[in-house]
C-alpha positions in Angstrom: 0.0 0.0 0.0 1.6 3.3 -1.1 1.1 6.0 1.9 0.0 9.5 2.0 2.3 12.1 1.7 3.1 13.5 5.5 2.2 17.0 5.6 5.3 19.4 5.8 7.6 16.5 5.2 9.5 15.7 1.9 10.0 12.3 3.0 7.0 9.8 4.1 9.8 7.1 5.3 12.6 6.3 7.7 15.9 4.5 6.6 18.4 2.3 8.1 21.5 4.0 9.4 24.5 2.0 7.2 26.4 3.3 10.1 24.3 1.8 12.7 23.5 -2.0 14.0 19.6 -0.1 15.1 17.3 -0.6 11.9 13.6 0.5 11.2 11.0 -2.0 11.1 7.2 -2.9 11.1 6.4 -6.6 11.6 2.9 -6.1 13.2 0.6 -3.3 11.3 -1.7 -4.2 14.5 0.9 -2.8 17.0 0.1 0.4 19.1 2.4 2.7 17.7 1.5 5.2 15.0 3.7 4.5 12.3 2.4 7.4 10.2 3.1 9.4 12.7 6.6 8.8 12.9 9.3 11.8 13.7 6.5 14.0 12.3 7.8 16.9 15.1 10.6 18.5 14.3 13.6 18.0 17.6 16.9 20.1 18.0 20.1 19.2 18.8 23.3 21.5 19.5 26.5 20.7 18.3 29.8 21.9 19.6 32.2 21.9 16.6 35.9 22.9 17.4 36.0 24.6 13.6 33.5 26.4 12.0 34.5 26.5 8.4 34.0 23.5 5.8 36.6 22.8 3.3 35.9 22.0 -0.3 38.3 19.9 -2.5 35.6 19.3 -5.6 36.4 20.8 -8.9 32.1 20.8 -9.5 32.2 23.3 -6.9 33.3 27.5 -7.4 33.9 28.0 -4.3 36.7 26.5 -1.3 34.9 27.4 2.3 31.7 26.7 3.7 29.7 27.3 6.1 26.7 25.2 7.3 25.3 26.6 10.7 22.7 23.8 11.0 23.2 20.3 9.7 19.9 18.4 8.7 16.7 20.7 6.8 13.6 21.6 7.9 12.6 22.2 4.5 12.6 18.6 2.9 13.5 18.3 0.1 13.1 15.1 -1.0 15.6 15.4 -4.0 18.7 16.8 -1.5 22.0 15.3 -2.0 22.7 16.8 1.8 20.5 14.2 3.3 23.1 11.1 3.3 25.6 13.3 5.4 23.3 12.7 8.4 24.2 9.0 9.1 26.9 10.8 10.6 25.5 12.4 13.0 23.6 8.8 14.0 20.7 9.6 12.4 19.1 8.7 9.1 18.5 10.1 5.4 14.5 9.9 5.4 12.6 11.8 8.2 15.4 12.2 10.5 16.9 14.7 8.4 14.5 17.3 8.0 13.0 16.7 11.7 15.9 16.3 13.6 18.5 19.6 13.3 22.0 20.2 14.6 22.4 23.6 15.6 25.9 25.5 15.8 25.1 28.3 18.4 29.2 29.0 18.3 29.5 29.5 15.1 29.8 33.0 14.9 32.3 33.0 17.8 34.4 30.4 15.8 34.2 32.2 12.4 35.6 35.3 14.5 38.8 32.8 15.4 39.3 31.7 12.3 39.4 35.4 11.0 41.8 36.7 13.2 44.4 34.1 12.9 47.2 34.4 11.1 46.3 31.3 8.7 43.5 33.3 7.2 43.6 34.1 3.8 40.4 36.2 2.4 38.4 34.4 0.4 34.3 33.9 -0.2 33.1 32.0 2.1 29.4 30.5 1.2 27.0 29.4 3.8 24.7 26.9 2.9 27.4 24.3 0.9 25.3 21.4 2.5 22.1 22.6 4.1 20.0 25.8 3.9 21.2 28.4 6.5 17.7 30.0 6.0 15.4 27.0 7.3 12.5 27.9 9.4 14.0 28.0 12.8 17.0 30.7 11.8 14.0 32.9 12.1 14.0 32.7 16.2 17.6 31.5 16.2 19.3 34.3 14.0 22.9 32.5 13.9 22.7 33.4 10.5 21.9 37.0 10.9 24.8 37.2 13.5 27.4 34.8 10.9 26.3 38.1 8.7 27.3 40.5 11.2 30.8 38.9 11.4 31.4 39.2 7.9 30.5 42.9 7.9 32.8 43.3 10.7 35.8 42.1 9.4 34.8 42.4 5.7 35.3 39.2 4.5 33.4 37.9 1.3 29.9 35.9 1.7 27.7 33.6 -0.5 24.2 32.5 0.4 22.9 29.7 -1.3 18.9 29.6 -0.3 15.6 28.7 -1.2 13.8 31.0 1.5 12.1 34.2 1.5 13.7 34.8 5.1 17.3 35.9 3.4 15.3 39.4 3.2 15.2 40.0 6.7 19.2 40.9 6.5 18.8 42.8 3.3 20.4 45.6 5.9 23.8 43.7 6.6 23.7 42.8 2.6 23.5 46.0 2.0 26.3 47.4 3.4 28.3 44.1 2.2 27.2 44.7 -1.2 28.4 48.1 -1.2 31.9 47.1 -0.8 31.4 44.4 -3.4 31.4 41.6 -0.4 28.3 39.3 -0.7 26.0 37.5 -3.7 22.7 35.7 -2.9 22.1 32.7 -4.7 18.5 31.6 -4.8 17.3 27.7 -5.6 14.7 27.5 -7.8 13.4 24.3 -8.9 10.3 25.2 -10.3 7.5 27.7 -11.4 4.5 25.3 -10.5 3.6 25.7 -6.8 1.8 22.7 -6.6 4.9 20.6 -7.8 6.9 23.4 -5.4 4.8 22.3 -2.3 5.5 18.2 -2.8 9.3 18.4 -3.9 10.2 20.9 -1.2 7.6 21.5 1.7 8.8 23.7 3.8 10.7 26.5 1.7 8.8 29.5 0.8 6.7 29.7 -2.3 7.5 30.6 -5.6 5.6 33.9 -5.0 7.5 34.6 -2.0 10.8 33.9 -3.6 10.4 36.3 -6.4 9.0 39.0 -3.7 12.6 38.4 -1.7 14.6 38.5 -5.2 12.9 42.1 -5.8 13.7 43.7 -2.7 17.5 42.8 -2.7 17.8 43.5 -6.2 16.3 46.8 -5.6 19.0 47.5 -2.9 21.7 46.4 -5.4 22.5 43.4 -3.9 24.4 41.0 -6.3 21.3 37.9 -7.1 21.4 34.9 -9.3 19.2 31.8 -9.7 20.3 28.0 -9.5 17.6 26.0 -11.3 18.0 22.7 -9.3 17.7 20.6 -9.6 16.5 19.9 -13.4 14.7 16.4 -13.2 14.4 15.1 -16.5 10.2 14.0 -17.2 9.4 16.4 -14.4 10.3 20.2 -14.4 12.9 20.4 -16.8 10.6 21.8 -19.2 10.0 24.9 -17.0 13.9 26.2 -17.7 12.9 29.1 -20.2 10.2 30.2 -18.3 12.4 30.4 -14.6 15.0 31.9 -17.5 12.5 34.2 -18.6 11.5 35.3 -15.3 15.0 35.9 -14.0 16.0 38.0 -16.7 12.9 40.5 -16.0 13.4 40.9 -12.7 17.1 41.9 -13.4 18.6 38.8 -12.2 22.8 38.7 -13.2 23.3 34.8 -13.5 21.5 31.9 -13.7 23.4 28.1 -13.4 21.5 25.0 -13.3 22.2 21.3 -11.6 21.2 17.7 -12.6 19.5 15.6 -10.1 21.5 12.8 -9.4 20.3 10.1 -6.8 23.6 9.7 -4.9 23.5 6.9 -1.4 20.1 6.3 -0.4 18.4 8.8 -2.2 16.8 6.7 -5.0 15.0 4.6 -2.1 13.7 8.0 -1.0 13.0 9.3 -4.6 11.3 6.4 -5.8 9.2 6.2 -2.8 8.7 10.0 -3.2 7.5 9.3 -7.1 5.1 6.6 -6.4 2.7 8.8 -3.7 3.3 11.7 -6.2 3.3 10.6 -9.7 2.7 7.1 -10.0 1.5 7.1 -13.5 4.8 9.0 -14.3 7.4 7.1 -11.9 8.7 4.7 -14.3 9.2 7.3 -17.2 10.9 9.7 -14.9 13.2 7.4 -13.0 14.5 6.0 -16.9 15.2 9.4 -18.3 17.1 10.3 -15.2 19.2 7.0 -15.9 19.8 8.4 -19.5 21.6 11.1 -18.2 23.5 8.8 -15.9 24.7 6.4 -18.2 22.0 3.8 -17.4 22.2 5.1 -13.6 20.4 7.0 -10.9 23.8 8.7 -9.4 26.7 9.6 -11.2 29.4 10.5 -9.1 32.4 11.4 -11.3 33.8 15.2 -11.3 33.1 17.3 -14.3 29.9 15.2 -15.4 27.7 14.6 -12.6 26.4 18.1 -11.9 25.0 18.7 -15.8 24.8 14.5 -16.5 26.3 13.7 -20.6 24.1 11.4 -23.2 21.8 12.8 -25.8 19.1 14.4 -23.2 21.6 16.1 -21.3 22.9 17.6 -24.4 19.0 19.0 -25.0 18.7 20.3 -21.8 21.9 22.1 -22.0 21.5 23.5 -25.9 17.7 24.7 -23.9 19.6 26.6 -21.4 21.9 28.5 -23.7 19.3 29.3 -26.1 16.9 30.7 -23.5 20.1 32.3 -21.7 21.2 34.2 -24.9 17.1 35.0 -25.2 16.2 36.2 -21.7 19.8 36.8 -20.1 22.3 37.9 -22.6 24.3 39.3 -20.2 25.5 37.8 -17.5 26.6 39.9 -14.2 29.9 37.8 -13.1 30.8 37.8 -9.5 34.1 39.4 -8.5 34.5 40.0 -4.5 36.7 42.8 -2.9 39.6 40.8 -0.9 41.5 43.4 -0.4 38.8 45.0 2.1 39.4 42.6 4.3 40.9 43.3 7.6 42.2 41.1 10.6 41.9 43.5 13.2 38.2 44.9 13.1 38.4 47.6 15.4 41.6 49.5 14.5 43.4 52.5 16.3 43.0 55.7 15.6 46.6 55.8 13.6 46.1 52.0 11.5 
């Protein structure tokens, strides 16, 4: 029997931990507890990391550092190559990872360290490499907000990568970070449709929302671009031109796009995800994501597996350049300020 989708959730299942001997079972439907019900309330955890920032060795990747001040999404996206990380942490890919959260309440403390030692060397740091620093609790939590604040302080470079509204709130810090040619936002955009917005990501704002948050930074001449991701083939990939379209009216400066690519134990999650969804469309969708793959779900070779190779791919990405050199002819390329930075943020009167 195919279950009902869990309202907020992305997910509608629990997995086994690889990394753990514990697994997730149901041998008697007639037992007392409410299976449906499981993990449906969101728990939070701190975490007390020694380091704050995340290094990157991928060549997929433009950037080196990272910062991720929550680990787990309350958003839950079903599609999110983040969501293996969490057997890590002991918990699992499925429901554990958007309702159980790790929170970094240092981490603005230990960004602080790491920019007033000696090591340092500026560079753009992004927040939001794995999960989204803009999830629903950052709005009473604000580590975000303060991780801004540092930035400001010691002018240091900043990416946001985020699919929610919130990211307006500090449209003041960004301000004043854009000014000195410090910060970009980067907003996720997977698809125009809010009905297919509401089932592939619950609990990130809606599409209405997003474009209402793109307007208002734009309009205080902070640096925005779009990341259409990810484009799954059968199901939204389609839409490009018109999230193309879009950007370019609202005076977006870039847009990039990703290939989904089920990676670990994401095409158990996927496939579950596809039958509630679209289970006259599952088996068509899940084959034209293997023809991107080369006959797989995942691909996880550099230089490939972000934009996927085979004859589809090759459609997707003629699509994109046509409707780029339509709707976006010019592109706004990114070039942060490094030499604003400063080690000590409150100099003397003479430095």
């Amino acid at each position: 029997m195919i279950r009902k989708n869990i309202k907020g959730r992305g997910s509608d299942i629990q997995l086994d931990n690889p990394f753990s001997s514990l697994t997730y079972t149901r041998d008697h439907v007639e037992g007392i507890d409410d299976w449906e019900d499981l993990n449906e309330k969101t728990s939070f955890f701190k975490e007390a990391p020694k380091r704050i920032l995340s290094k990157n060795n991928s060549p997929d990747i433009p950037f080196e550092w990272s910062i991720n001040p929550y680990q787990g999404c309350e958003h839950g996206c079903v599609y999110c190559y983040a969501r293996n990380s969490h057997n890590y942490w002991g918990f699992n890919a499925g429901l554990d990872f958007e309702s159980k959260i790790l929170i970094k309440e240092e981490a603005p403390a230990l960004l602080k360290s790491e920019f007033e030692s000696l090591k340092w060397k500026p560079a753009i740091v992004m927040l939001s490499g794995n999960t989204d620093c803009y999830q629903p609790v950052e709005r009473k939590l604000k580590i975000t907000r303060t991780l801004l604040r540092v930035f400001l302080q010691y002018r240091n470079p900043v990416g946001i990568i985020t699919k929610n509204a919130l990211v307006s709130r500090d449209s003041d810090i960004l301000e004043e970070l854009a000014s000195m040619n410090l910060c970009k936002v980067i907003f996720s955009i997977t698809s125009l449709e809010e009905s297919l917005r509401k089932k592939l990501e619950p609990r990130t704002s809606t599409i209405k929302k997003k474009w209402e948050a793109i307007d208002q930074l734009i309009a205080k001449k902070i640096p925005v671009g779009i990341l259409i991701g990810p484009i799954i083939p059968g199901l939204n990939d389609h839409e490009l031109p018109d999230i193309i379209r879009e950007a370019g009216n609202r005076g977006v400066g870039s847009v990039s796009y990703t290939m989904i690519r089920l990676n670990g134990q994401l095409n158990t999650l996927f496939e579950s995800w596809l039958l509630r969804n679209f289970p006259e469309r599952s088996d068509k969708i899940l084959s034209q994501i293997r023809t991107v793959h080369q006959g797989n779900l995942n691909d996880s070779k550099f230089g490939r597996r972000m934009r996927g190779e085979g004859e589809w791919a090759e459609t997707i990405k003629k699509l994109y350049k046509i409707s780029l050199n339509k709707y976006l002819p010019v592109i706004k390329s990114f070039e942060p300020d490094l030499s604003k930075f400063r080690r000590n943020p409150n100099p003397g009167l003479f430095d």
